[in-house]
N, CA, C and O atoms as a MOPAC input file, in Angstrom:
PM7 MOZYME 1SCF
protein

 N    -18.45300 1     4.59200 1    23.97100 1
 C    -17.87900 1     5.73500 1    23.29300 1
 C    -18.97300 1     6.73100 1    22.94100 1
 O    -20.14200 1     6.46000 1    22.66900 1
 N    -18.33600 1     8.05900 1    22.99800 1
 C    -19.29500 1     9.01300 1    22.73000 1
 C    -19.08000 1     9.50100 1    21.17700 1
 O    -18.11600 1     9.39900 1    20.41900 1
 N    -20.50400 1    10.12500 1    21.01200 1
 C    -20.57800 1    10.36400 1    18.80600 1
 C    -21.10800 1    11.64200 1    19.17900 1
 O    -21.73900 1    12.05600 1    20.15200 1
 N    -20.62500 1    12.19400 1    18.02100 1
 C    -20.47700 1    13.55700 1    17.40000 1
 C    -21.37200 1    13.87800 1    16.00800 1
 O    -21.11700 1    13.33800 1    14.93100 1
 N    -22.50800 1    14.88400 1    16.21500 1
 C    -22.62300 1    15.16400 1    14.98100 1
 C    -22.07600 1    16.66700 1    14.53400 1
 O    -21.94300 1    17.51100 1    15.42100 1
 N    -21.82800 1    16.92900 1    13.45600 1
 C    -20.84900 1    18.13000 1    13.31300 1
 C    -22.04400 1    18.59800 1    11.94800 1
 O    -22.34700 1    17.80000 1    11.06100 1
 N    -22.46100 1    19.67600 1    12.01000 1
 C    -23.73000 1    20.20000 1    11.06100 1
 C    -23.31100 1    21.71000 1    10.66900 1
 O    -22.82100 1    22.56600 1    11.40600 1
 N    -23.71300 1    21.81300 1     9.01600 1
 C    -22.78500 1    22.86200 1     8.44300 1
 C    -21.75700 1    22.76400 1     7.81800 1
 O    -21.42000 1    23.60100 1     6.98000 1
 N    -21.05100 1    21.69300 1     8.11900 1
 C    -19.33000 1    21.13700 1     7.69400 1
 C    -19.41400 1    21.62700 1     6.38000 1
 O    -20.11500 1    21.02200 1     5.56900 1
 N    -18.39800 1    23.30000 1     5.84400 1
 C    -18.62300 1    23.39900 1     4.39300 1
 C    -17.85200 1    22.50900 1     3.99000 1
 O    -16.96600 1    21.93000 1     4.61900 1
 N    -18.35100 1    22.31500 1     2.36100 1
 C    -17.71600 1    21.64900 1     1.70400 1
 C    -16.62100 1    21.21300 1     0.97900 1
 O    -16.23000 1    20.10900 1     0.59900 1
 N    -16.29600 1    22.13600 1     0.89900 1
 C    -14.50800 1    22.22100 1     0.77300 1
 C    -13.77300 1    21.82900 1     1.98100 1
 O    -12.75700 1    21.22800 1     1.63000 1
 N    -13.84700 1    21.90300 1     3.04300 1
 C    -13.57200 1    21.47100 1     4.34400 1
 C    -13.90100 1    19.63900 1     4.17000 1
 O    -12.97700 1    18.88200 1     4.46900 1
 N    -14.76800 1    19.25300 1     3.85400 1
 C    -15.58400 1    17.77600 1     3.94200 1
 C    -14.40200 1    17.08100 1     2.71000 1
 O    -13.61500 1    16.17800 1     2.99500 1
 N    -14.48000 1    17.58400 1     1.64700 1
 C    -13.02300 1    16.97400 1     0.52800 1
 C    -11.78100 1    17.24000 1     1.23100 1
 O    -11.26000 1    16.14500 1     1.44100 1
 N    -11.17900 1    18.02400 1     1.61700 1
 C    -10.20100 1    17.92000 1     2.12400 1
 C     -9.94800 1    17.05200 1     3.45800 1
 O     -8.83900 1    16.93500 1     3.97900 1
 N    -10.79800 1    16.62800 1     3.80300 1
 C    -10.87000 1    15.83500 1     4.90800 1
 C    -10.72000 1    14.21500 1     4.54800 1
 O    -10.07700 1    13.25300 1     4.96800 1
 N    -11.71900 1    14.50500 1     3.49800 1
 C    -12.11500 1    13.27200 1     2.78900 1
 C    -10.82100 1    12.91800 1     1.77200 1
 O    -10.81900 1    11.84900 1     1.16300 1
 N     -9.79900 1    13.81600 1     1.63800 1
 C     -8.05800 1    13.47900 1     0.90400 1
 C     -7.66800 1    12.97900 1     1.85500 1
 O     -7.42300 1    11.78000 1     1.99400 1
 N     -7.52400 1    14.07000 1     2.86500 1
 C     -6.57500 1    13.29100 1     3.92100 1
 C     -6.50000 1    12.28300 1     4.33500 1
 O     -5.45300 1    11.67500 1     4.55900 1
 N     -8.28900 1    11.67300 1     4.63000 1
 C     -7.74000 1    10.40600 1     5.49500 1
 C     -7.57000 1     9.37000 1     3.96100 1
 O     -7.15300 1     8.24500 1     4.24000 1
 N     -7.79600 1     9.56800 1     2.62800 1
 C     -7.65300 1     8.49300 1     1.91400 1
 C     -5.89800 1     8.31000 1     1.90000 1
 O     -5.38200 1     7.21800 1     1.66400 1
 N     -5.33000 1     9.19000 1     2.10500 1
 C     -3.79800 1     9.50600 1     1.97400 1
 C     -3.02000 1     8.46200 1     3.31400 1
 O     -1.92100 1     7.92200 1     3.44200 1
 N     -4.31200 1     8.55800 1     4.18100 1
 C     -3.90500 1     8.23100 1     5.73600 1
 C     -3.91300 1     6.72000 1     5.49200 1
 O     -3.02100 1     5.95500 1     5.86100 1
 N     -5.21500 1     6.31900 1     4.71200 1
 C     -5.58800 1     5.48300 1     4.23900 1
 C     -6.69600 1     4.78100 1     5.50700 1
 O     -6.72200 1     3.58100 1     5.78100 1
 N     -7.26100 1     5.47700 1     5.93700 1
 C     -8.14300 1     5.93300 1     6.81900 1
 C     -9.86800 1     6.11200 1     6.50100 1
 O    -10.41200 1     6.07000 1     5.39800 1
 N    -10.37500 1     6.27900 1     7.56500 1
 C    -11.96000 1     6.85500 1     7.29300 1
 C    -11.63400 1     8.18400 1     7.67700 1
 O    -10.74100 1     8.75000 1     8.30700 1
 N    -12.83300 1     8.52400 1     6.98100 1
 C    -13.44100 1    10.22300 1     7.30100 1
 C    -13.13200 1    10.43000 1     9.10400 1
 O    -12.49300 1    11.08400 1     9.92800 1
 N    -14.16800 1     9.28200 1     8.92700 1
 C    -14.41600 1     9.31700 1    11.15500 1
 C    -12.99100 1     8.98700 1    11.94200 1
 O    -12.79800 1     9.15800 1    13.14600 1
 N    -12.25100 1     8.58900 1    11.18900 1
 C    -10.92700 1     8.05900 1    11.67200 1
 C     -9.72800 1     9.12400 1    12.06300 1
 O     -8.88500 1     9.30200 1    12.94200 1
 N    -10.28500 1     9.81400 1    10.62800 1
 C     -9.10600 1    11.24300 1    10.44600 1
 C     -9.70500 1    12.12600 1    11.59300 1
 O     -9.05000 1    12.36600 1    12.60700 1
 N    -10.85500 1    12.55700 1    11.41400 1
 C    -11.37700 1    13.39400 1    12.02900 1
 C    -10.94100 1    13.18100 1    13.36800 1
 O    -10.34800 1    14.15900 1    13.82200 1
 N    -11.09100 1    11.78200 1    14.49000 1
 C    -10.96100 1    11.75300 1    15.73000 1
 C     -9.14700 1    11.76000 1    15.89300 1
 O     -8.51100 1    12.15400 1    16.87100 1
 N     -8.65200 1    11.24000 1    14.71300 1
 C     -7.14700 1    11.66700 1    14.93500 1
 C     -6.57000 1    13.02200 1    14.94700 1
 O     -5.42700 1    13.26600 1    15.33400 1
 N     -7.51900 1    14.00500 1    14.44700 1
 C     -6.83600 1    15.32900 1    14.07700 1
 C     -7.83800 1    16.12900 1    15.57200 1
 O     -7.44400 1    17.12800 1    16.17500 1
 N     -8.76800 1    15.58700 1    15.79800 1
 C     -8.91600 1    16.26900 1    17.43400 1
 C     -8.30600 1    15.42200 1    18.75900 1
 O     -8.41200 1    15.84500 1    19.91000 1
 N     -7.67500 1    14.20100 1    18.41200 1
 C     -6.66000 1    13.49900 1    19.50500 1
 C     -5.74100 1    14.58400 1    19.40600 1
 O     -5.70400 1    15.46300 1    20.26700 1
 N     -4.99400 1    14.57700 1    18.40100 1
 C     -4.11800 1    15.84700 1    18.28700 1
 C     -3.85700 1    17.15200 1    18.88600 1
 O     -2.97400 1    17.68400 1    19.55900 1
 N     -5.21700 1    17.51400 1    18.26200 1
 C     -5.46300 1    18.99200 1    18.42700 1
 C     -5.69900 1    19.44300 1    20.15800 1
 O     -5.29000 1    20.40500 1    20.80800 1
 N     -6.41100 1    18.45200 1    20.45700 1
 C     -6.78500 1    18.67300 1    21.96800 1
 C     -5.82200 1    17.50700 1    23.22000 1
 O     -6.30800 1    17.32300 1    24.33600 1
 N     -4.49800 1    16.84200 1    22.82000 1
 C     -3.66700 1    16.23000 1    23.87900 1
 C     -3.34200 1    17.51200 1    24.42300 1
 O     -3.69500 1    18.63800 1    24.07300 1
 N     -2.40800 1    17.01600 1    25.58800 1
 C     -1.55900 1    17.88100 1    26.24800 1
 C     -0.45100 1    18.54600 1    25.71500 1
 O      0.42800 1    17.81500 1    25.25800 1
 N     -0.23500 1    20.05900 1    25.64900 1
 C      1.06900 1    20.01400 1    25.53000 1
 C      1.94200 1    19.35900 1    25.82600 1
 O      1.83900 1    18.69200 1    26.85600 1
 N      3.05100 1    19.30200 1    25.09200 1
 C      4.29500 1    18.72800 1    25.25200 1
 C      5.10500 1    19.31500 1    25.97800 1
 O      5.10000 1    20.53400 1    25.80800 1
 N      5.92600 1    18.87500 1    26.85400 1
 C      6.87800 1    19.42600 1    27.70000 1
 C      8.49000 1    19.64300 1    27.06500 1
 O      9.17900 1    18.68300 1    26.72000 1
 N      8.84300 1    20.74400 1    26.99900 1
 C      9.89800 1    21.14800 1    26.41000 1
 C     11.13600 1    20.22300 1    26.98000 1
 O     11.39200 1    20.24600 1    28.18400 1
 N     12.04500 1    19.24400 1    25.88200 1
 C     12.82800 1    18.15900 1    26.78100 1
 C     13.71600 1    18.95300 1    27.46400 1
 O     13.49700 1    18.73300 1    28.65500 1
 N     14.47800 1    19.64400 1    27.36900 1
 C     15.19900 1    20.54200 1    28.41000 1
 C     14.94400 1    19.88300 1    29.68100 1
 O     15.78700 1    19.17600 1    30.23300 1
 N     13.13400 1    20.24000 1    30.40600 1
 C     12.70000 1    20.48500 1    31.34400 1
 C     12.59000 1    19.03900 1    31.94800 1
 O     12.73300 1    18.83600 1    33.15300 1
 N     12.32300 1    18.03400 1    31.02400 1
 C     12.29800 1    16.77100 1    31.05800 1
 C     13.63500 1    15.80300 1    31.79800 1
 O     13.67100 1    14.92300 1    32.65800 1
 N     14.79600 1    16.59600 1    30.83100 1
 C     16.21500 1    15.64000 1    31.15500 1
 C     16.20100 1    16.42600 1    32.73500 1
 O     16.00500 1    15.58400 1    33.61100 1
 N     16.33100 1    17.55800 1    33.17500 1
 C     16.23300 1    18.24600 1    34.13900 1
 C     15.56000 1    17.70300 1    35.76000 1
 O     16.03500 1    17.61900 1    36.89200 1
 N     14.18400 1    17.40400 1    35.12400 1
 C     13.43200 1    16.61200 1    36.33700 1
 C     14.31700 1    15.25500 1    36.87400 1
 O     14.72000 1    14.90000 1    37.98200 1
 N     14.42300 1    14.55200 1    35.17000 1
 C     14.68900 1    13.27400 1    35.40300 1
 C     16.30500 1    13.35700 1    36.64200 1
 O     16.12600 1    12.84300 1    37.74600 1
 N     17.13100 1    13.72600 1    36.47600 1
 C     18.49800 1    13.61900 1    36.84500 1
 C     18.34200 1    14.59700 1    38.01300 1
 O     19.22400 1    14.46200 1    38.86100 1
 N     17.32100 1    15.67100 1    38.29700 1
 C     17.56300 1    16.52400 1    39.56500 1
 C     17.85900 1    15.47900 1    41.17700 1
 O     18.53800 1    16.06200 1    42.02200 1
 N     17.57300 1    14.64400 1    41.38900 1
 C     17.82200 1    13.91400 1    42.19900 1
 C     19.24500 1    13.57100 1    42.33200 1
 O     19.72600 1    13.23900 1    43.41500 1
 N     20.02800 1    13.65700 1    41.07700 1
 C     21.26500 1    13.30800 1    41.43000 1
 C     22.46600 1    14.33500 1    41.68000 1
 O     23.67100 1    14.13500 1    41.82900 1
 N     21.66100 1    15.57300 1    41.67000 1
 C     22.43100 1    16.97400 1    42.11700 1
 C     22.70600 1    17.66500 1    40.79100 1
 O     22.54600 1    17.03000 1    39.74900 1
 N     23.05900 1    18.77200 1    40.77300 1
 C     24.02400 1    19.58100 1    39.51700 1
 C     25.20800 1    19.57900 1    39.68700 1
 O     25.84800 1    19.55500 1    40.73800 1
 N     25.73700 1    19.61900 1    37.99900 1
 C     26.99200 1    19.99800 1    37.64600 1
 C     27.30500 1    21.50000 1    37.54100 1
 O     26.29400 1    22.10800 1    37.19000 1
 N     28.02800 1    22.04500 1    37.66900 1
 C     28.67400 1    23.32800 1    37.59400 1
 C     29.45200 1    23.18100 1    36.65000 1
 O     30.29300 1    22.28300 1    36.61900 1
 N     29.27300 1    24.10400 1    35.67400 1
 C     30.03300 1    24.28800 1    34.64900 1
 C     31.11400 1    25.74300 1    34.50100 1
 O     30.57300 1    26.71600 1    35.02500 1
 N     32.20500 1    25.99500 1    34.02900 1
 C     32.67400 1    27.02000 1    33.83800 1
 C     32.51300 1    27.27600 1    32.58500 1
 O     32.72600 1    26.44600 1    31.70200 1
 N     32.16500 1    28.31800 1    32.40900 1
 C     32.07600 1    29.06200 1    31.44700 1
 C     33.23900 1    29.17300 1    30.90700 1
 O     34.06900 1    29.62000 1    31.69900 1
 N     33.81500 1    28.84300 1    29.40500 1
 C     34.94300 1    29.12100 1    28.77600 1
 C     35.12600 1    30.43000 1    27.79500 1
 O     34.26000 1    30.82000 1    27.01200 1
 N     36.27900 1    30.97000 1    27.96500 1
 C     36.58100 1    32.43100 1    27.55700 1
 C     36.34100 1    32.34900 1    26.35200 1
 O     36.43300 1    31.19100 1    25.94500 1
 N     36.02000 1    33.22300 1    25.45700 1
 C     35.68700 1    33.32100 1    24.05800 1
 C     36.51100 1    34.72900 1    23.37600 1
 O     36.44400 1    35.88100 1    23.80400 1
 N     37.01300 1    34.40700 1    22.61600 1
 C     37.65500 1    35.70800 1    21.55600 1
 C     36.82700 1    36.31800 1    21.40900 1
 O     35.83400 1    35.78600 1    21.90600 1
 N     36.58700 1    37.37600 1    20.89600 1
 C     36.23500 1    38.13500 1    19.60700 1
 C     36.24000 1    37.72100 1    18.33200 1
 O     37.17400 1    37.08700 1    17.84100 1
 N     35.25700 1    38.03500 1    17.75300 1
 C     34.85700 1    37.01200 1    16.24100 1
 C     36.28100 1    37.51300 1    15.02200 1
 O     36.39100 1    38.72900 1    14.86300 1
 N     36.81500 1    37.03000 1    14.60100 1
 C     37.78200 1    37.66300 1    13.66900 1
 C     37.25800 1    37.99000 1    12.53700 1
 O     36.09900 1    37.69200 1    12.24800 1
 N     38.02100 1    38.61900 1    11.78900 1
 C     37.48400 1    39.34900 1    10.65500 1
 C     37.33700 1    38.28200 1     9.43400 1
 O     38.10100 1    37.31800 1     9.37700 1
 N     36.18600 1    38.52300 1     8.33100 1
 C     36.35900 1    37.36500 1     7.37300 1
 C     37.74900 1    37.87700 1     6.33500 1
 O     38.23900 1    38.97400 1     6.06900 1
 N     38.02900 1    36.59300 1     5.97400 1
 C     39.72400 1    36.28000 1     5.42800 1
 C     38.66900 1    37.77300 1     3.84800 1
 O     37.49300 1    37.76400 1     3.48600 1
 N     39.78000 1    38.68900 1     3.43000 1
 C     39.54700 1    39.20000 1     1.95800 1
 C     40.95300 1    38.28200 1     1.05900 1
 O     42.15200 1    38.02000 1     1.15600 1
 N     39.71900 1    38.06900 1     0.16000 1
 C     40.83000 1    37.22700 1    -0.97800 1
 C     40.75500 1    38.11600 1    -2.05100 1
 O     39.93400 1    37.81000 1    -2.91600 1
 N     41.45800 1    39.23200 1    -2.23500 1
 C     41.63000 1    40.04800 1    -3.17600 1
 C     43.47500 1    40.56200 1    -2.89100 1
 O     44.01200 1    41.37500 1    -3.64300 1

């Protein structure tokens, strides 16, 4: 594994770091590599695009579009 030194870290930055991971119930070094696992994964793929891939093999459905009114007026209770 590769190490990091990080130099400058203000200090207000270093306590708040140092909450978080006690909250996490965590180390400093723990939080820190969890919040750049985070920060630097892959986007996520919007599921839309996901259910889409998965099932394209089995063709599309066609849908009709169903007719819609006009919104009616709200009821006056006076």
């Amino acid at each position: 594994m590769a190490s990091i030194t990080i130099r400058n870290l203000d200090e207000a930055l270093k306590q708040r770091l140092r909450i978080q991971a006690a909250e996490h119930g965590s180390s400093m070094e723990e939080e820190a590599r969890a919040i750049l696992r985070k920060a630097l994964s892959p986007p996520r793929r919007p599921i839309g695009s996901s259910i889409h891939e998965r099932f394209a093999a089995a063709g599309g459905v066609e849908l009709t579009q169903s007719s819609r009114d006009p919104m009616r007026s709200p009821p006056d209770f006076e």
